[in-house]
C-alpha positions as CSV (number, residue, x, y, z in Angstrom):
1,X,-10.9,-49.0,46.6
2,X,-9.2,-46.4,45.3
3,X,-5.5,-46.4,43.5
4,X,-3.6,-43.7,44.7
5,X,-0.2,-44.5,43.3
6,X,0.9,-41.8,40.6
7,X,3.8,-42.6,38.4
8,X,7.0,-40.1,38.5
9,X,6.0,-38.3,35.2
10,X,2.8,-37.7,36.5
11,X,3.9,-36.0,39.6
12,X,6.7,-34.0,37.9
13,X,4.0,-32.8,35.6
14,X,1.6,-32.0,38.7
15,X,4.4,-30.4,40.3
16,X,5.3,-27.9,37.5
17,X,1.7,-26.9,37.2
18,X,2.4,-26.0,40.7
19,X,5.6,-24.5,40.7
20,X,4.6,-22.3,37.7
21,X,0.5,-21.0,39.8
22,X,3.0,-20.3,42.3
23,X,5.1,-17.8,40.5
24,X,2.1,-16.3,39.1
25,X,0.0,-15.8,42.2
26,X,3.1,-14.4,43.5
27,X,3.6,-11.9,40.6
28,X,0.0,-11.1,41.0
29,X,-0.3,-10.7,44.8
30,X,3.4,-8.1,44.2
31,X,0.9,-5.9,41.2
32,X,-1.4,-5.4,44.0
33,X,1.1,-4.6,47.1
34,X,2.8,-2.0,44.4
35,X,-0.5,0.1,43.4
36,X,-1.2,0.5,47.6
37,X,2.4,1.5,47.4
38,X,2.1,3.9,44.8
39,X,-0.5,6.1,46.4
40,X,1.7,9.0,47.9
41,X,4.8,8.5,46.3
42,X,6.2,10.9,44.2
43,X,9.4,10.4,41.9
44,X,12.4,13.0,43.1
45,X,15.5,13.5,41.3
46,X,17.4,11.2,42.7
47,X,15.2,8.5,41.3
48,X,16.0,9.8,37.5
49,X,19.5,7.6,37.0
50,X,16.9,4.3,37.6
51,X,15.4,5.0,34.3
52,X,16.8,4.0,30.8
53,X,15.6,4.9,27.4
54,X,13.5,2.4,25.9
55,X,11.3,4.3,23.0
56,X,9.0,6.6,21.9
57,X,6.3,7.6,19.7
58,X,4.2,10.6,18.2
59,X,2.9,11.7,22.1
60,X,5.1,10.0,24.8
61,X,8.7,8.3,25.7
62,X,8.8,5.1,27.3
63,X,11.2,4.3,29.7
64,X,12.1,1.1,31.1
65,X,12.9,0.3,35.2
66,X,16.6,-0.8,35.7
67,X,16.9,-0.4,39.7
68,X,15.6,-2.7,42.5
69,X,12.8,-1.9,43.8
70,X,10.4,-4.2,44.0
71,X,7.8,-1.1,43.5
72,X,9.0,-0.6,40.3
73,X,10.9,-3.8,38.9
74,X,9.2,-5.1,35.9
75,X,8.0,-2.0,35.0
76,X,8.5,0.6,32.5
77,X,6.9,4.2,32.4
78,X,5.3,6.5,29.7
79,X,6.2,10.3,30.4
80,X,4.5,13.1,27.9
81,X,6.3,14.9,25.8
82,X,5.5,18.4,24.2
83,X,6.2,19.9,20.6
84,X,9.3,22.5,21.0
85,X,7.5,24.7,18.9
86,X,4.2,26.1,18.7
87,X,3.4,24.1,21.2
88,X,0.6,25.4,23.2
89,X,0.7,26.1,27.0
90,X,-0.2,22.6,29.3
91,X,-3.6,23.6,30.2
92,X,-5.1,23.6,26.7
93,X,-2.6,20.8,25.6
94,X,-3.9,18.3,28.3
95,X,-7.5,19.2,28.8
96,X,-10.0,17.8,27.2
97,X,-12.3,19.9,25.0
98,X,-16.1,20.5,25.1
99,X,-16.8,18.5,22.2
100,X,-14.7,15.4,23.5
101,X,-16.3,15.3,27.2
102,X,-19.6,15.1,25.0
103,X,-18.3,12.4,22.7
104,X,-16.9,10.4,25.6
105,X,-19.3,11.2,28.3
106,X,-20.1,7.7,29.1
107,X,-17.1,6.5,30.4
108,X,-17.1,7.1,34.5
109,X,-15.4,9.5,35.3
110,X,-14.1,11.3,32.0
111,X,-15.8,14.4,32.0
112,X,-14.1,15.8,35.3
113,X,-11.1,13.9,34.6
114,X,-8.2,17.2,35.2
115,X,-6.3,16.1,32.0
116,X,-5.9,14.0,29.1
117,X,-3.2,11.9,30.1
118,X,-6.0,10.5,33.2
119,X,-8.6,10.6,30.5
120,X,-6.6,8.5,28.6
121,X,-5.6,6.0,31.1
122,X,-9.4,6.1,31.7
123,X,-10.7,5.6,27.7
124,X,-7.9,2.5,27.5
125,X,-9.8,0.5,30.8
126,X,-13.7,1.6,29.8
127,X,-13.4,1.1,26.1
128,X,-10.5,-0.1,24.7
129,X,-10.3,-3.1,27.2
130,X,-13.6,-4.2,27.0
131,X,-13.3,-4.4,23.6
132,X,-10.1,-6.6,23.1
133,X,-10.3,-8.8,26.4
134,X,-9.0,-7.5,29.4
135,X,-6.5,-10.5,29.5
136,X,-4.7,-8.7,26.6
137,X,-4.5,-4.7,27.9
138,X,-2.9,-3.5,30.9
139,X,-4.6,0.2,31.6
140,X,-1.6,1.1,34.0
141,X,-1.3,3.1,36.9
142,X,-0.3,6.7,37.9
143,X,2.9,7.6,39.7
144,X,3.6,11.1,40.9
145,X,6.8,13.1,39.4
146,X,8.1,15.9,40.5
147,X,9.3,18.5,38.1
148,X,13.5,17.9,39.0
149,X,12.6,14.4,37.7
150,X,11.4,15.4,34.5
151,X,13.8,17.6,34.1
152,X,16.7,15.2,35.1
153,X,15.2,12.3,32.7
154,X,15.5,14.9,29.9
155,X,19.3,15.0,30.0
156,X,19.9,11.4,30.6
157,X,18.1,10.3,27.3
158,X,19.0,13.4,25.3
159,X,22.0,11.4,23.5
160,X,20.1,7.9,22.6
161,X,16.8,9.9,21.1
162,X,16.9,10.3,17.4
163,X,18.0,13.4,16.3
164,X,14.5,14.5,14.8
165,X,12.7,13.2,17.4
166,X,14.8,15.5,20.1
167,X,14.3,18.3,17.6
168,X,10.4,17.5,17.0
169,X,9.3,17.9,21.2
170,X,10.8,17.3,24.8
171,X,9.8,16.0,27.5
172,X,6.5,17.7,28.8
173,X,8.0,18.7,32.7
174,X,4.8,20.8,33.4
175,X,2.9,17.3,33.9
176,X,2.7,15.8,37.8
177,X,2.2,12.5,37.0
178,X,3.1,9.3,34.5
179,X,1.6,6.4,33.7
180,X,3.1,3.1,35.4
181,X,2.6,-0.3,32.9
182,X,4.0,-3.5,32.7
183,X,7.4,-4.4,31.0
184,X,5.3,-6.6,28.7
185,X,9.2,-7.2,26.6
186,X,9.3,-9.6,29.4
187,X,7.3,-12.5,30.6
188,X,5.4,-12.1,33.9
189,X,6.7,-14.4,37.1
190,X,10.1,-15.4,35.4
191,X,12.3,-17.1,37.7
192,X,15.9,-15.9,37.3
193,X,18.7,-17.6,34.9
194,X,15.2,-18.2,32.7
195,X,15.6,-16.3,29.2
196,X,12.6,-14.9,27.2
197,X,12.7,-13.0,24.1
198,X,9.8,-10.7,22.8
199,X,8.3,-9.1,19.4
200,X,6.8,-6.1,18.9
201,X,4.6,-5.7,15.9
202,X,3.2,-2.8,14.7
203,X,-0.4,-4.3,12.6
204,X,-1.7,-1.4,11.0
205,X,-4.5,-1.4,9.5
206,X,-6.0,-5.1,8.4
207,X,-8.7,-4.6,6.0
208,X,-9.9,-2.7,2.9
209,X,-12.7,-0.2,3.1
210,X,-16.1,-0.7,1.5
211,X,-18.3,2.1,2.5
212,X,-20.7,3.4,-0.1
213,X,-19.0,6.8,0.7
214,X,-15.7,6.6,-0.4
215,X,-15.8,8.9,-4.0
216,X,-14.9,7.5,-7.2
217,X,-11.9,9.4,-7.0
218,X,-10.5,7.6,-3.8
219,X,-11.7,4.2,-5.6
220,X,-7.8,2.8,-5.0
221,X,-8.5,2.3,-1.4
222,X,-10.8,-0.1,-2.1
223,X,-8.3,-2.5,-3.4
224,X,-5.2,-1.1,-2.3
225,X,-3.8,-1.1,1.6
226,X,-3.4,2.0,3.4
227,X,-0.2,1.3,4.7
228,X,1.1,0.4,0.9
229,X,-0.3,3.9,-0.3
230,X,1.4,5.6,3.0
231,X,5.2,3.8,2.6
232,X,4.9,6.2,-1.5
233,X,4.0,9.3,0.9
234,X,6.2,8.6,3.3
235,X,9.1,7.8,0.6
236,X,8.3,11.5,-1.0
237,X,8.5,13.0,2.3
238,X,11.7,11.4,2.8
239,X,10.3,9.8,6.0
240,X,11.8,6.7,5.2
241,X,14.7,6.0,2.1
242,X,13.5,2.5,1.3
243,X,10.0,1.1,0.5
244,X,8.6,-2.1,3.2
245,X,7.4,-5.2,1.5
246,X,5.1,-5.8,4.2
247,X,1.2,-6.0,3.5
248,X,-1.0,-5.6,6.7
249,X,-3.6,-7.6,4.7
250,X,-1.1,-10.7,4.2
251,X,-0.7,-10.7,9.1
252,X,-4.8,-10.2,9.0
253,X,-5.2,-13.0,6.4
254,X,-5.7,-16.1,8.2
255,X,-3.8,-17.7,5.9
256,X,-0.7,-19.4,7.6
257,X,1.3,-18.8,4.2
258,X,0.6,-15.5,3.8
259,X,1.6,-14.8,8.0
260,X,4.6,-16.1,7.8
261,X,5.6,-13.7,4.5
262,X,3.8,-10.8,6.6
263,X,6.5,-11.6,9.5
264,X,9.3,-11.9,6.8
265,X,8.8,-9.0,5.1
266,X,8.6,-7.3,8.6
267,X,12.2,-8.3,9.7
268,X,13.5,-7.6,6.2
269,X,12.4,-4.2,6.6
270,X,11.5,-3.5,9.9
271,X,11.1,0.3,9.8
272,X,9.2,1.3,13.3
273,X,7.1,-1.8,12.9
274,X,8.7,-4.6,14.2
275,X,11.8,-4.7,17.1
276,X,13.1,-7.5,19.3
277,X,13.8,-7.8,23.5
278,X,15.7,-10.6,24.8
279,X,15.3,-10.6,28.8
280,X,13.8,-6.8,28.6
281,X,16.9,-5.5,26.3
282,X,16.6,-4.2,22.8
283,X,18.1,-6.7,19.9
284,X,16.5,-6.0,16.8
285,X,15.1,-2.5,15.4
286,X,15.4,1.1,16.0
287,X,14.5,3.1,19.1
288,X,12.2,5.5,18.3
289,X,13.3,6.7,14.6
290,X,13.0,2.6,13.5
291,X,15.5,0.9,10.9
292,X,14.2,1.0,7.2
293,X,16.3,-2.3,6.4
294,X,18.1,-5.1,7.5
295,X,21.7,-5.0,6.7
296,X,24.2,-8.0,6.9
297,X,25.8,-6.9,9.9
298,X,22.7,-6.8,11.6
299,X,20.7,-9.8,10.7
300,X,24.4,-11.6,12.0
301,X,24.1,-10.0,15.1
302,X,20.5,-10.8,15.9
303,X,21.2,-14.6,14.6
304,X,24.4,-14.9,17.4
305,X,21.7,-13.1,20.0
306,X,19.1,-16.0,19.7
307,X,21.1,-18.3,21.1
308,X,20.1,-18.9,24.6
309,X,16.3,-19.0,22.8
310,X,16.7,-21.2,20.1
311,X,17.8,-24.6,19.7
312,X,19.2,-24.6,16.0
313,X,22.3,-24.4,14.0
314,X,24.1,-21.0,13.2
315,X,22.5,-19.8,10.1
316,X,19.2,-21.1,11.2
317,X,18.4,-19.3,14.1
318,X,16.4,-16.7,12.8
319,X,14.4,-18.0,10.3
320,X,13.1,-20.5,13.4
321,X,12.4,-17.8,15.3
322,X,10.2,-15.4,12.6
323,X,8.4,-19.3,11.9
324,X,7.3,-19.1,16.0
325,X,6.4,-15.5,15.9
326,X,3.9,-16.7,12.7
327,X,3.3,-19.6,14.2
328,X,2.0,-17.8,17.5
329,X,0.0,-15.4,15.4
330,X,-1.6,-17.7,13.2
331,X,-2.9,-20.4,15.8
332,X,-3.3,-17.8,18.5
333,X,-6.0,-15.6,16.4
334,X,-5.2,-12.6,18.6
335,X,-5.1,-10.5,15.4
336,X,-9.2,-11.6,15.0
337,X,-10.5,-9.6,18.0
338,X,-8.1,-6.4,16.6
339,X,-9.6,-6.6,13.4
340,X,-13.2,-6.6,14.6
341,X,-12.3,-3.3,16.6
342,X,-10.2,-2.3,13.3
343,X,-13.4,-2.4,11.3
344,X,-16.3,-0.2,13.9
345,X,-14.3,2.0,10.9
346,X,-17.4,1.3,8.4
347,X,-18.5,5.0,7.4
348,X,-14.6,5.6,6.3
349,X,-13.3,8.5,7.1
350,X,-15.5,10.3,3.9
351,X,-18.6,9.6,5.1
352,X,-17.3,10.1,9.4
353,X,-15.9,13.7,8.6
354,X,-19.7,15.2,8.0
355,X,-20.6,13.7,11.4
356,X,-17.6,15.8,12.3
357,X,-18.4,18.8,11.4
358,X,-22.1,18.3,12.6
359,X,-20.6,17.7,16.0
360,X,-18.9,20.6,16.5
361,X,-21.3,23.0,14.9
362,X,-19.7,24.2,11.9
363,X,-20.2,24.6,8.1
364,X,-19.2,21.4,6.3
365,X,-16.6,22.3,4.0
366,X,-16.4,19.5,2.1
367,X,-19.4,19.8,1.4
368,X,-18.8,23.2,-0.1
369,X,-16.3,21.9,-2.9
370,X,-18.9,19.3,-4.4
371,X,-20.3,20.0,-7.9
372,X,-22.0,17.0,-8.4
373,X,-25.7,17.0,-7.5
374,X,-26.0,13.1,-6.9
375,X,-23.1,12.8,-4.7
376,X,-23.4,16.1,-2.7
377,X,-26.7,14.5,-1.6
378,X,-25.0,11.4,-0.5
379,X,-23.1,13.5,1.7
380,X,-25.8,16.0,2.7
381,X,-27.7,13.1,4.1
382,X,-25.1,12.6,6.9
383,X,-26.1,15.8,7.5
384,X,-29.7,15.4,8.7
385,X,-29.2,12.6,11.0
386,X,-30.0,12.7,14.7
387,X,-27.2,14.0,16.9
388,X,-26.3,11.2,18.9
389,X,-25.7,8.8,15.8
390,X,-23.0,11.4,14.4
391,X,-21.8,11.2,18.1
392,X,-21.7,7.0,17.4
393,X,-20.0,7.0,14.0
394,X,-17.3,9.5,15.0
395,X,-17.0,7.9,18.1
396,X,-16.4,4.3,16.6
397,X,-14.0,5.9,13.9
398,X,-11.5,6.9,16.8
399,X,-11.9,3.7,18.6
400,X,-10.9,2.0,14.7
401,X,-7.8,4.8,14.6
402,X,-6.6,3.3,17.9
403,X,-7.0,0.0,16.7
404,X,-5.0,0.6,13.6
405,X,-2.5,2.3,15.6
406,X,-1.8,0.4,18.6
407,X,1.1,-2.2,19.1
408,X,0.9,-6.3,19.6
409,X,3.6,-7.4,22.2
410,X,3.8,-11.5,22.5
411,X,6.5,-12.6,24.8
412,X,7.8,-16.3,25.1
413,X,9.7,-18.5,27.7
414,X,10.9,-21.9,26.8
415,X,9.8,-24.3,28.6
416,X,12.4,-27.0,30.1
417,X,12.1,-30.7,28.5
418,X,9.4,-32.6,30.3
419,X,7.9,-29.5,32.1
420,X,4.3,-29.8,30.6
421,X,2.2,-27.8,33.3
422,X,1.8,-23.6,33.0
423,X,-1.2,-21.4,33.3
424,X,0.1,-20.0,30.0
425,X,-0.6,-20.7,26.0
426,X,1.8,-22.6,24.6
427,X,3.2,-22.9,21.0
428,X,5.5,-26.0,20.1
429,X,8.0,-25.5,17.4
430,X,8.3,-28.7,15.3
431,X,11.7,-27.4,13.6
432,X,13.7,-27.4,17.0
433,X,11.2,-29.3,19.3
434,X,11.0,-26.5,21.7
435,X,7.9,-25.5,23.3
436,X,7.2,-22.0,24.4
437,X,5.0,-20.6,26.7
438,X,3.9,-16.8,25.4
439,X,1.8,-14.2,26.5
440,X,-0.1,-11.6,24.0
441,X,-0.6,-7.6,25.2
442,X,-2.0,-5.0,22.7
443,X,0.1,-1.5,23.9
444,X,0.1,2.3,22.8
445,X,-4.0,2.4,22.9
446,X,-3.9,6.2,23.1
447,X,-7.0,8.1,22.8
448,X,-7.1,9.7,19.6
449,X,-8.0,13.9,20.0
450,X,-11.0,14.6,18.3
451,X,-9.4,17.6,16.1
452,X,-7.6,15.0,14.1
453,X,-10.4,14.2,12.4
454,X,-9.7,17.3,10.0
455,X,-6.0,15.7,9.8
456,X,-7.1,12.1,8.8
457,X,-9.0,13.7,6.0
458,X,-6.5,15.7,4.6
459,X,-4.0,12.5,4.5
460,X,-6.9,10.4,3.1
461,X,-6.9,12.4,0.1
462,X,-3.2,12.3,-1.4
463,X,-3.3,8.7,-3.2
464,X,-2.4,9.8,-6.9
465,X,1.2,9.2,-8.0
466,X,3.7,11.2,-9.4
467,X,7.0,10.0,-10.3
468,X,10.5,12.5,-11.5
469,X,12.2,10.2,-14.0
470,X,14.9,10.9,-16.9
471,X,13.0,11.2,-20.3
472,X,15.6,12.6,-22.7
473,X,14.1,10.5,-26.0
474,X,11.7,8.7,-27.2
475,X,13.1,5.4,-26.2
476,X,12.6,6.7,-22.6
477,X,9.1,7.5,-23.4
478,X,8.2,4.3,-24.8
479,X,10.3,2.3,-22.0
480,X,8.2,4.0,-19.2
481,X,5.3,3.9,-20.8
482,X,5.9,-0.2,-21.4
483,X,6.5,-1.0,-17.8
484,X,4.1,1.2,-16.2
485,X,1.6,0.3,-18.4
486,X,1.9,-3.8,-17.1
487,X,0.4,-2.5,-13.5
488,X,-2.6,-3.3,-13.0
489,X,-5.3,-0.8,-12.1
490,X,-3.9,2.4,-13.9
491,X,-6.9,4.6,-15.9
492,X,-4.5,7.4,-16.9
493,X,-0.6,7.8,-17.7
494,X,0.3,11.3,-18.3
495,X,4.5,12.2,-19.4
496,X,5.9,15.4,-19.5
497,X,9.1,15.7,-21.0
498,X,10.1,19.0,-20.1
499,X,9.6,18.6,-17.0
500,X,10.8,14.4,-16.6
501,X,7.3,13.5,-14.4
502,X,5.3,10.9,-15.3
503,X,1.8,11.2,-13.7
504,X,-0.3,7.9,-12.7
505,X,-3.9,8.3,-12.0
506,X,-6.1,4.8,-10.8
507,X,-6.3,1.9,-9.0
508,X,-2.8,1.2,-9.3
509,X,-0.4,0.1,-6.0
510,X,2.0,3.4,-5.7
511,X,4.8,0.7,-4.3
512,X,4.3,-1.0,-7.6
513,X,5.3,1.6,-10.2
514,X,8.1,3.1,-8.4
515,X,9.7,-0.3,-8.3
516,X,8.9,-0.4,-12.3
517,X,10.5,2.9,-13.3
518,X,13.4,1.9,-11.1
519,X,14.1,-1.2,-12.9
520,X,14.7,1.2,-16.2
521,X,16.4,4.6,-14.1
522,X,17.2,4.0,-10.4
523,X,17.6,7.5,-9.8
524,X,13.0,7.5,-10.2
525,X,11.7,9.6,-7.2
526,X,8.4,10.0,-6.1
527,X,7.4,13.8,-7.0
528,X,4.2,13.7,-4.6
529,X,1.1,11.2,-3.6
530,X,-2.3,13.0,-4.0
531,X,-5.6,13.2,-5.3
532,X,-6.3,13.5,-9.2
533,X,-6.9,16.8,-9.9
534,X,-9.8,17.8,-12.6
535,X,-8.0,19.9,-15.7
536,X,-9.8,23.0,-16.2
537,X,-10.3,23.6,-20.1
538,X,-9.2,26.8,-21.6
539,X,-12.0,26.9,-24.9
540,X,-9.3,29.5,-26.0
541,X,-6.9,26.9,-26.3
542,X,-7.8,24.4,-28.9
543,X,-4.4,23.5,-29.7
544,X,-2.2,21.4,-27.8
545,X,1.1,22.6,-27.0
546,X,3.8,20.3,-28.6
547,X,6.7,19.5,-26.2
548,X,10.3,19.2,-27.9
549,X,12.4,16.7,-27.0
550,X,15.1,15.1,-29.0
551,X,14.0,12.6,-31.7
552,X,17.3,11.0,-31.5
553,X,18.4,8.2,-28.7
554,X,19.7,9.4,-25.3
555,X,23.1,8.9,-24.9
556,X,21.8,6.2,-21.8
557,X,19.7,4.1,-23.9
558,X,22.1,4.0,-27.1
559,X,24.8,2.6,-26.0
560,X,27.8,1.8,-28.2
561,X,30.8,-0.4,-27.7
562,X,33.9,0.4,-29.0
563,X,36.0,-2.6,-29.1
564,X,39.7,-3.1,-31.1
565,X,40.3,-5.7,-33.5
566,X,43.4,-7.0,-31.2
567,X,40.0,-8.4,-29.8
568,X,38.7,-10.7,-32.2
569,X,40.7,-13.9,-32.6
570,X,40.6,-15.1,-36.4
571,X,41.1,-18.2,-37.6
572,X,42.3,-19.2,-41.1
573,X,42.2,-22.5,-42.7
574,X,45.8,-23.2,-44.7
């Protein structure tokens, strides 16, 4: 005979697994009553004022769904945008060209695909899910937009863009159609009066290159991360005013120590890597141009924000909440699956730009400017393979650019006391005893134009370091010289007085030395971030041009204190 008593926990539990299959087949039967929906409905003017600013990137603004219908709630939207000069006319902007319906003619459908934007939508489902899990990317859908939409979506957001993103493009009004996604800043099937909070992280790229064809020159990449090499361009370029601690290498680790610095060093200087949403709203980071730091004010305003989310004293707060976010990461192992994708990158881009060239029928350059006998055939053997591999190993470098480009969204719910059943992942934080139930989505997967290739290159190649820096005297010389000379990795340390640049050629972290001349002048600037250039000798000149400086101290590192005797208290013995 069979018991069929149940105690109460045991149907509470049984009932919240319910409860919470219920909201989600209801969620999921609404997705599928909204794409028949879709299907002749076009976006008029009138429908602009239901669309708030949410972001943006390089290619497209994302804007986020704040009326009610139930088409739409949920949802946010990416709409092109076009460069405001130069930019070419929509036709060739949007269409894919010859080469790329060759490179990508094996996903259904591509090749008469009317333009890039579909083609896109279409490279994210065929390739990019596949690849990650289709549990973790939403593909989207397109909605129809008429031009007065555009048009009237343009002036709402023109006052919350950053200013150099509204001077770099606009919004591309020529285009008939946007692509519809998921609000993944909120958690799918929430019932209302239930908070959730979610974090966008920007990964970069995870792992260091080993391909036999990076040159000797370029040797720093094997030890050094791209991003950290990029933040010294960047800072030159005066992209960004402050240098991030974070290491892409220290998220992709494994290492539970080294994740929870990674998501640290992310909030302490977020830049465009790392922003906040608590119940679909933006709390922490920048929209669009990023936040380079956190400031007091702010880390006190996202700390009095987390209260409906965690369960912890003022003061305390935050760090719980970076601990779940590393917490999710690390016992999660979404970033594993990314980092596989990351590394279909193993010709590096040296050895992938032949196959380039190959593939769209011209001369290799590259090629042209080698000397060396030994490594120009290196090279020239990427040359002589059979077309359809140079079609692979282009191919796969793209896919890794995505990879290394896209976003991670994990959103979390906390889960009542006693409520044990979800269809979810859960995380349980020990610090607060909360459990959450979160939900992981890899975003911005945009198909990656072929041309770049020629533009990856180009950036590949500026790693040397040159710093501006006061040297007045020898004293400066020799302090310089001291601290820089401490790094790791450096095979050459050129000054030039006259002109106050120290030059740093090697396998030395650019982040490093400007932090080390700043210690001595904090007024050190990054000159420029390139490749080491070979001197040419002049057999004329055998001599060596002497550079005058003064042989006496600086007035900035002799310093002298003038004090009056009223100062000194003497003492006398009677």
């Amino acid at each position: 005979m069979v018991d069929l008593t149940l105690n109460k926990t045991t149907l509470e539990q049984k009932f919240g697994i319910i409860v919470h299959r219920f909201v989600s087949l209801n969620f999921e039967i609404t997705e599928r009553k909204t794409v028949s929906k879709m299907e002749g409905l076009v976006l008029e003017e009138k429908d602009a004022g239901d669309w708030a600013y949410r972001g943006e990137g390089a290619r497209n603004l994302v804007l986020a769904y704040t009326g009610s219908s139930p088409s739409f709630v949920g949802k946010v939207m990416r709409v092109q945008k076009v460069p405001r000069v130069g930019s070419p006319g929509s036709q060739s902007a949007t269409a894919l060209s010859e080469n790329e319906r060759v490179l990508w003619k094996e996903i259904d459908g591509i090749v008469s695909c009317p333009n890039k934007e579909i083609a896109a939508q279409l490279y994210v489902e065929h390739v990019m899910s596949p690849l990650l899990g289709s549990k973790y990317v939403d593909s989207g859908m397109r909605v129809l937009v008429s031009r007065e939409f555009l048009e009237s979506i343009e002036k709402n957001i023109l006052c919350e863009r950053p200013a150099w993103r509204v001077d770099a493009a606009k919004v591309d009004t020529d285009c008939d159609s946007a692509l519809l996604m998921s609000d993944h800043s909120l958690f799918p099937g929430t019932l209302k009066g239930v908070p959730c909070i979610s974090v966008e992280i920007k990964p970069k790229c995870g792992f260091l290159p080993c391909s036999r064809f990076i040159s000797e020159g370029n040797a720093v990449k094997r030890i050094i991360s791209r991003f950290r090499m990029h933040q010294t361009l960047k800072l030159h370029q005066g992209e960004i005013s402050e240098l991030s601690e974070y290491n892409p290498l220290d998220l992709f680790s494994k290492s539970e120590d080294k994740i929870r610095k990674a998501i640290n060093d992310l909030f302490t200087t977020p830049q465009n890597n790392f922003r906040v949403f608590l119940n679909g709203s933006l709390i922490f980071g920048g929209l669009g141009g990023g936040a380079d730091s956190t400031n007091v004010v702010t880390s006190e305003a996202f700390e009095d924000a987390l209260k409906p989310i965690i369960r912890a004293d003022s003061g305390q707060r935050t760090k719980n909440f970076l601990q779940l976010v590393s917490e999710t990461v690390y016992k999660s192992g979404i970033l594993d699956q990314l980092l596989e994708v990351q590394k279909l990158d193993n010709f590096d881009i040296e050895g992938a730009i032949h196959a380039y060239y190959d593939i769209i029928s011209e001369s290799c350059p590259v090629c042209g400017e080698l000397d060396d006998e030994e490594v120009l055939h290196r090279y020239t053997s990427l040359h002589s393979i059979p077309m359809d591999k140079s079609l692979k190993i282009v191919k796969d470098y793209l896919v890794a650019a995505t990879a290394k480009d896209c976003s991670l969204m994990i959103s979390f719910r906390p889960r009542a006391d006693g409520d044990l059943g979800s269809p979810y992942n859960e995380v349980h934080l020990e610090s607060t005893n909360q459990t959450f139930d979160y939900k992981a989505s890899f975003i911005d997967l945009d198909l990656k134009p072929l041309k770049k290739m020629g533009e990856y290159y180009e950036l590949d190649k500026k790693i040397k370091t040159v710093v501006s820096v006061e040297l007045h005297c020898l004293k400066c010389r020799k302090t310089v010289m001291k601290l820089i000379a401490t790094i790791e990795g450096i095979t050459s340390i050129v000054l030039d007085p006259s002109k106050s640049t120290v030059t740093v050629i090697g396998e030395a972290d650019p982040v490093k030395i400007i932090k080390k001349v700043r210690k001595f002048r904090k007024s050190a600037a990054v000159i420029s971030v390139g490749p080491p250039k070979e001197e040419k000798k002049d057999e004329k000149k055998d001599e060596k041009k002497d550079v005058s400086y003064s042989t006496k101290t600086c007035q900035r590192c002799d310093v002298w204190y003038v004090i009056g005797e009223d100062y000194y208290s003497y003492c006398s013995i009677m």
